[in-house]
C-alpha positions as a LaTeX table, in Angstrom:
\begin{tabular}{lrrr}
\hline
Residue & $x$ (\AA) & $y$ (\AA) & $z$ (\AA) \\
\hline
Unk1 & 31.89 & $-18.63$ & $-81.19$ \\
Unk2 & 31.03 & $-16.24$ & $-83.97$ \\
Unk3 & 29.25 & $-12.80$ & $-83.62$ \\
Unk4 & 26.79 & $-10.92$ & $-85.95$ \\
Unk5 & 28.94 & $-8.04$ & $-87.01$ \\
Unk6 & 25.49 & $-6.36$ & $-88.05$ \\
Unk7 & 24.46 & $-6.36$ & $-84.65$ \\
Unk8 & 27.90 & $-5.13$ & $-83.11$ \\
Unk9 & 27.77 & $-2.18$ & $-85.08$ \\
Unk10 & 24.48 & $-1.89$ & $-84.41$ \\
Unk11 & 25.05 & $-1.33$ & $-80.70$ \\
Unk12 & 25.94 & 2.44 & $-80.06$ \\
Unk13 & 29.46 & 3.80 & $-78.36$ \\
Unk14 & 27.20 & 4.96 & $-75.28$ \\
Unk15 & 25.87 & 1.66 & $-74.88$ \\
Unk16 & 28.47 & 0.31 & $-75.10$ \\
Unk17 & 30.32 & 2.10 & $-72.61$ \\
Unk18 & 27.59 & 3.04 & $-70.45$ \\
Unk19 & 28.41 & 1.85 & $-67.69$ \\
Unk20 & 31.85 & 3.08 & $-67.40$ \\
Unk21 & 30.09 & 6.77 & $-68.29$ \\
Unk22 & 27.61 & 5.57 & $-65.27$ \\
Unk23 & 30.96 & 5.11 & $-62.67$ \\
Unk24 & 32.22 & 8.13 & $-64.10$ \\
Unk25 & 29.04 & 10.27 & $-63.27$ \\
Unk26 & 28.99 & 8.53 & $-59.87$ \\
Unk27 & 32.54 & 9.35 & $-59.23$ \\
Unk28 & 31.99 & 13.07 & $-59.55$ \\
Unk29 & 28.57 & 12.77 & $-58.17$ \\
Unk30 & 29.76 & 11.82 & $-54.52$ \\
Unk31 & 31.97 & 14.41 & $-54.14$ \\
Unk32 & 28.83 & 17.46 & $-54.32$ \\
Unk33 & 27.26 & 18.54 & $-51.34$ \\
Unk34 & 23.92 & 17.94 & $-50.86$ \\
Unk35 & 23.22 & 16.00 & $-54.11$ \\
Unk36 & 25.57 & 13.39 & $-52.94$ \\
Unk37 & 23.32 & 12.74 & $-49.43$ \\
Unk38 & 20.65 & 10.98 & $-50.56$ \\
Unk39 & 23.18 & 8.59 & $-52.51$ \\
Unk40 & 25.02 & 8.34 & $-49.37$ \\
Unk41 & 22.12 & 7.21 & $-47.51$ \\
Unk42 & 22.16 & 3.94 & $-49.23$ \\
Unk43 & 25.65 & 2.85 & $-48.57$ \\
Unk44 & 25.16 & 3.47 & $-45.05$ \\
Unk45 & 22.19 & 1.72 & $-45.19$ \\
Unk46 & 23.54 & $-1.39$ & $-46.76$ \\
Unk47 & 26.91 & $-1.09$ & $-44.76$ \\
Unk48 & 24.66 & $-1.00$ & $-41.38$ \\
Unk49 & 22.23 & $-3.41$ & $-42.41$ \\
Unk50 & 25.43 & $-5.88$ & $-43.46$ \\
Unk51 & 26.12 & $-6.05$ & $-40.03$ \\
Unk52 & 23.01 & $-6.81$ & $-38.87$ \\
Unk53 & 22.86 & $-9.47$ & $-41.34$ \\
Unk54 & 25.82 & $-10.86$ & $-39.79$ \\
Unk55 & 24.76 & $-10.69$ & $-36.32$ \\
Unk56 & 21.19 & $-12.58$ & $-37.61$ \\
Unk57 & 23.34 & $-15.16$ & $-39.20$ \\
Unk58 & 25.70 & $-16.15$ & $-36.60$ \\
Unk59 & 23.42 & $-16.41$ & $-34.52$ \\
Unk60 & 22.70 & $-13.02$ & $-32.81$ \\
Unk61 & 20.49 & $-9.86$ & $-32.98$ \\
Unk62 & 19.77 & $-6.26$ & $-34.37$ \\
Unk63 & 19.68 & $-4.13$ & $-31.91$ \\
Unk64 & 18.64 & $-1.02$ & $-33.55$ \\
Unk65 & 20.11 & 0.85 & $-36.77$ \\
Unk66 & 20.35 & 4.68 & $-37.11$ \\
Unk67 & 20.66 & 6.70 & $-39.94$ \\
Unk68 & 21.98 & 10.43 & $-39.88$ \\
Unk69 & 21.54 & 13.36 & $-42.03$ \\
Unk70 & 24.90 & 13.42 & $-42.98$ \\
Unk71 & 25.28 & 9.80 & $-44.44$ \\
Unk72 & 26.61 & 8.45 & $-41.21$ \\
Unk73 & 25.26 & 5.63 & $-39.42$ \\
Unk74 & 25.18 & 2.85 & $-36.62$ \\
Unk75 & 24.50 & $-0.40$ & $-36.15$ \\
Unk76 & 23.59 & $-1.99$ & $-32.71$ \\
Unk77 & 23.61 & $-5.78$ & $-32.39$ \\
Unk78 & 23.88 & $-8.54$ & $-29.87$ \\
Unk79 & 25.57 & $-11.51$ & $-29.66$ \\
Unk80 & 26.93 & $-13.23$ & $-33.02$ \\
Unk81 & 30.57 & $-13.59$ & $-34.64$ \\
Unk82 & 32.60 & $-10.17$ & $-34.16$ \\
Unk83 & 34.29 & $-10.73$ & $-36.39$ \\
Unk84 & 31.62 & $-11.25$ & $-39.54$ \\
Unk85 & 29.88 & $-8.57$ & $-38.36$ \\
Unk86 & 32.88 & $-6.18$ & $-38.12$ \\
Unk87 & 33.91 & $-7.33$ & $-42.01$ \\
Unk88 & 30.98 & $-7.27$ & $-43.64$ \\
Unk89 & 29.88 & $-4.02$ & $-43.25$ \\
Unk90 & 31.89 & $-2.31$ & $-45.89$ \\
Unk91 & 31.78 & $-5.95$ & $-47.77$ \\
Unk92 & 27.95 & $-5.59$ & $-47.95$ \\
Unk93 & 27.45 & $-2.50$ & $-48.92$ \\
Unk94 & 29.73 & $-3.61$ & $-52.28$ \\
Unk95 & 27.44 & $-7.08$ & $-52.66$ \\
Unk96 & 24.20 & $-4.75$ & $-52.10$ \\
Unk97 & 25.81 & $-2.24$ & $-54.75$ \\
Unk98 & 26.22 & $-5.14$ & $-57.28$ \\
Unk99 & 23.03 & $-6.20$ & $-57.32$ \\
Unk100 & 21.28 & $-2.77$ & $-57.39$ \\
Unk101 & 23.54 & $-2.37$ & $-61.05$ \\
Unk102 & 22.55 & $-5.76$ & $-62.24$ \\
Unk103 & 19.55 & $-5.55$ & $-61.38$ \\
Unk104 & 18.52 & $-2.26$ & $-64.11$ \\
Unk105 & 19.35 & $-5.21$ & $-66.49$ \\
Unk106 & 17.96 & $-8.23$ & $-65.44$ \\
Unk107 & 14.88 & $-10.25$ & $-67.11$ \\
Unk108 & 11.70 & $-8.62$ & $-66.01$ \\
Unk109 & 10.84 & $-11.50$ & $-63.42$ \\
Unk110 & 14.12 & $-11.85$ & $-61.73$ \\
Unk111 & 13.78 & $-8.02$ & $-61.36$ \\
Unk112 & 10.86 & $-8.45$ & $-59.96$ \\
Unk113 & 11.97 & $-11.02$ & $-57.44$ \\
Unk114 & 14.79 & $-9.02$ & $-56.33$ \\
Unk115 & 13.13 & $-5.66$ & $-55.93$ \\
Unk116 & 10.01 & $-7.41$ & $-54.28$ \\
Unk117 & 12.68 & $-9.29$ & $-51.81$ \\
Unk118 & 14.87 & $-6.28$ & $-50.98$ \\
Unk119 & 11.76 & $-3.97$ & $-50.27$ \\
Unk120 & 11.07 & $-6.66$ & $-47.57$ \\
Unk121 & 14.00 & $-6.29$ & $-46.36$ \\
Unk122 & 13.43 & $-2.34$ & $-45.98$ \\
Unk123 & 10.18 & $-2.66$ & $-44.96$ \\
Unk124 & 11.24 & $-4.81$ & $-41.89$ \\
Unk125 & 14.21 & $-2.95$ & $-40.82$ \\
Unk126 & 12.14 & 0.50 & $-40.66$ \\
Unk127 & 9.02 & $-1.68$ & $-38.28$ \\
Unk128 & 11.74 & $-3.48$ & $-36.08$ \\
Unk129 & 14.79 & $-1.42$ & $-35.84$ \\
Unk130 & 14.55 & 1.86 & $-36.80$ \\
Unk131 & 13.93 & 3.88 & $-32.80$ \\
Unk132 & 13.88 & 7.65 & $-34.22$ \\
Unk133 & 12.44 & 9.73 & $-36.52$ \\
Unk134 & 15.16 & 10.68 & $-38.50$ \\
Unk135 & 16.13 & 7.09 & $-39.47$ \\
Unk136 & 12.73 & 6.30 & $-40.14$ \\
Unk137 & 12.24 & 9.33 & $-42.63$ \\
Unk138 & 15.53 & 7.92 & $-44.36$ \\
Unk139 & 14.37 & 3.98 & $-44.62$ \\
Unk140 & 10.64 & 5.35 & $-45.74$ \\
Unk141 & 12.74 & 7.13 & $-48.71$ \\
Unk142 & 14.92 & 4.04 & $-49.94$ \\
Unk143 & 11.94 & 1.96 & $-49.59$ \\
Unk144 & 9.86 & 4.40 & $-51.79$ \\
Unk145 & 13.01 & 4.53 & $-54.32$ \\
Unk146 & 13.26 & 0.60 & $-54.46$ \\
Unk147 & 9.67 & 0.03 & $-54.57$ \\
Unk148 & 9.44 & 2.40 & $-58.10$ \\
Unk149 & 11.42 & $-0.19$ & $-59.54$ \\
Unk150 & 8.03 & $-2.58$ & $-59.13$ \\
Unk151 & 5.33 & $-0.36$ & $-59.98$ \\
Unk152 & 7.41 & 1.79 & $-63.07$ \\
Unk153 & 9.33 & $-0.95$ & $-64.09$ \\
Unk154 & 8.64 & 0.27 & $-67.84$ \\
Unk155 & 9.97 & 3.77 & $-67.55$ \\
Unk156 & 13.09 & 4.10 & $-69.17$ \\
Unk157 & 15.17 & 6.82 & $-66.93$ \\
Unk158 & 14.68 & 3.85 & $-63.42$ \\
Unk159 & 17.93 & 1.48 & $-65.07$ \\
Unk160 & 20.01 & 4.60 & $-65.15$ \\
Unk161 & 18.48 & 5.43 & $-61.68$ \\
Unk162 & 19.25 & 2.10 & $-59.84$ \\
Unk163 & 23.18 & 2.17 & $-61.62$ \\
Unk164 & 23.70 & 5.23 & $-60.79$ \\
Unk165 & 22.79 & 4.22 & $-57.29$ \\
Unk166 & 24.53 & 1.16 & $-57.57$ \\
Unk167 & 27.85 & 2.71 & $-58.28$ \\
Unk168 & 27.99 & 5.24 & $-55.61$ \\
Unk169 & 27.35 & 2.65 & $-52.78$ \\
Unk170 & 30.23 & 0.58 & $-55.28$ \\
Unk171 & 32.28 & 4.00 & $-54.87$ \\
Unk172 & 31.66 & 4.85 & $-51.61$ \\
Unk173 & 32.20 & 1.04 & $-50.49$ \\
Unk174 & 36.04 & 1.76 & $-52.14$ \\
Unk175 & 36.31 & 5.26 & $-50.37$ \\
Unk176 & 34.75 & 4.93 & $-47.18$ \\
Unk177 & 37.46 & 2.65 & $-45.57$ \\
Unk178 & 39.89 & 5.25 & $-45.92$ \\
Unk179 & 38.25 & 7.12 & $-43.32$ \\
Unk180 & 39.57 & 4.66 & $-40.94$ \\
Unk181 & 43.28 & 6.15 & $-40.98$ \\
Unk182 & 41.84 & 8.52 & $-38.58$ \\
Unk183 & 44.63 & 7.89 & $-36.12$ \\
Unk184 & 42.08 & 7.41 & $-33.44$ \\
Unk185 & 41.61 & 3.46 & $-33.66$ \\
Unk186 & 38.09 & 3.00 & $-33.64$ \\
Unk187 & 35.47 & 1.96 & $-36.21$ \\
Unk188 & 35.36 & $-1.55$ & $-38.21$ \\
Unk189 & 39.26 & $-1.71$ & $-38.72$ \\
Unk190 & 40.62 & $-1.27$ & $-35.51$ \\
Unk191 & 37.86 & $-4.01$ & $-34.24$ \\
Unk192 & 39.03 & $-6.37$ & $-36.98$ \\
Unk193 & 42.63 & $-5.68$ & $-35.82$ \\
Unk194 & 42.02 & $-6.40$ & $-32.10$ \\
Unk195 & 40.52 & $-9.30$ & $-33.48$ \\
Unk196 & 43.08 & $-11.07$ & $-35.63$ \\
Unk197 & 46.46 & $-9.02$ & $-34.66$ \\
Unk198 & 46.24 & $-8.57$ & $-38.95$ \\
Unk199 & 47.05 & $-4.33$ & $-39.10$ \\
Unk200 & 43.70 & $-2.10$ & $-39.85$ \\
Unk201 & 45.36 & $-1.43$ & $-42.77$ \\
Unk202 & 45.19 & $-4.91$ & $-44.11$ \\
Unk203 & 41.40 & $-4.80$ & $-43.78$ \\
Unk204 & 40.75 & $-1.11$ & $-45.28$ \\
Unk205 & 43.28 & $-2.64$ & $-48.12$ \\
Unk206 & 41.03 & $-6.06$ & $-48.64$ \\
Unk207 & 37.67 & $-3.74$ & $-48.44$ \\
Unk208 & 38.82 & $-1.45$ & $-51.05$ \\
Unk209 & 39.61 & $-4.25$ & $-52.96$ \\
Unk210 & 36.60 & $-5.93$ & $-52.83$ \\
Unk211 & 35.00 & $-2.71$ & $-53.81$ \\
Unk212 & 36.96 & $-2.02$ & $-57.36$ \\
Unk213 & 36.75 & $-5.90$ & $-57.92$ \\
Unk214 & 32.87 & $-5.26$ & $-57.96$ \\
Unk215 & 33.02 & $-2.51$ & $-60.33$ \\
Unk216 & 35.42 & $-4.13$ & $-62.14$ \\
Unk217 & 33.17 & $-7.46$ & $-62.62$ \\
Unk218 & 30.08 & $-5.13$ & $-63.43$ \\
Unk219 & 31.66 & $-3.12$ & $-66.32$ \\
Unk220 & 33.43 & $-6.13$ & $-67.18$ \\
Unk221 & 30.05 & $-8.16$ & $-67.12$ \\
Unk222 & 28.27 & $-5.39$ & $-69.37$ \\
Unk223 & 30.75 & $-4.87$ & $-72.29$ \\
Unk224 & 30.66 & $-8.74$ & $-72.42$ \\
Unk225 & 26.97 & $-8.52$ & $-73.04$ \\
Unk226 & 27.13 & $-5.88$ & $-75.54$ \\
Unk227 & 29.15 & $-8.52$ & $-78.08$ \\
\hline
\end{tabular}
């Protein structure tokens, strides 16, 4: 395959790169108080609502999913595979990452499709499983942020908006599992471990994994396109 050199040179060293400037803001965003928050909001969100997506799919139920100030969360569910549900929590929150990146680049209809499908999603977690206030306050402002996406579509700042999103849940998908060497045996991990007899370790190992694979395959994906 050949390539217009015109157009190669015609592409800017920002654009080029600007995604890996985009992980590099993120990486440096997540660690400041306060500013980080509202960016941590939606990898717990997508982290708790993996699980419930789990439980739905093997055959179980959401219970209820909190949300707390502090970027914390929980995920109550009934029934389903343990084990899926355990896993994917930090695996969903990368998958849900990786599609809020592509996503500031997609055709205008796909976008569309996908915005339109994920504010569904939002819109029935906060009627049938958010129980308090302060987890409804925090679904009403993800929904609001994902639904600008449909109605601004055109303004030019929303792509860096949703990737800069998109890599901190990527990030914090990679960094969150750490917290699990806590010592204290609890959490996703220790569940998995219980599970399978494979060490916690093994599983914060494959979920970090999974996370810089993602970022990997979306900076890979977008230099490819700029050629």
């Amino acid at each position: 395959m050949t390539h217009d050199k015109s157009s190669i040179s015609n592409v800017s060293f920002f654009q080029r790169y600007q995604l890996v400037f985009v992980f590099l803001i993120a990486f440096f965003v997540v660690e400041i108080p306060f500013i980080s928050i509202p960016l941590k909001w939606f990898e717990s969100y997508f982290h708790e609502l993996s699980h419930g997506l789990a439980a739905l799919i093997t055959g179980g139920s959401i219970v209820s999913i909190q949300l707390n100030i502090d970027g914390s969360g929980l995920c109550t569910t009934q029934g389903g595979s343990r084990l899926l549900i355990s896993f994917m929590g930090y695996a969903g929150a990368s998958l849900f990452g990786y599609g809020l990146v592509r996503v500031s680049t997609m055709h205008q209809t796909v976008t569309k499709v996908f915005i339109g499908a994920l504010s569904f999603v939002i819109a029935t977690s906060l009627v049938l499983w958010a129980k308090d206030i302060l987890t409804i306050g925090i679904i009403l402002f993800l929904l609001m942020f994902v639904t600008l996406k449909l109605f601004y579509f055109k303004k030019a700042y929303l792509p860096f908006l949703f990737q800069l999103t998109g890599a901190t849940v990527v990030l914090n998908s990679i960094k969150s599992p750490l917290y699990l060497f806590d010592g204290r045996s609890l959490g996703d991990g220790a569940t998995l471990a219980q599970l399978t007899f494979m060490p916690e370790f093994v599983w914060v190992v494959i979920w970090c994994a999974l996370g810089m694979m993602t970022a990997y395959l979306l900076i890979k994906s977008h230099l490819s396109r700029q050629y």
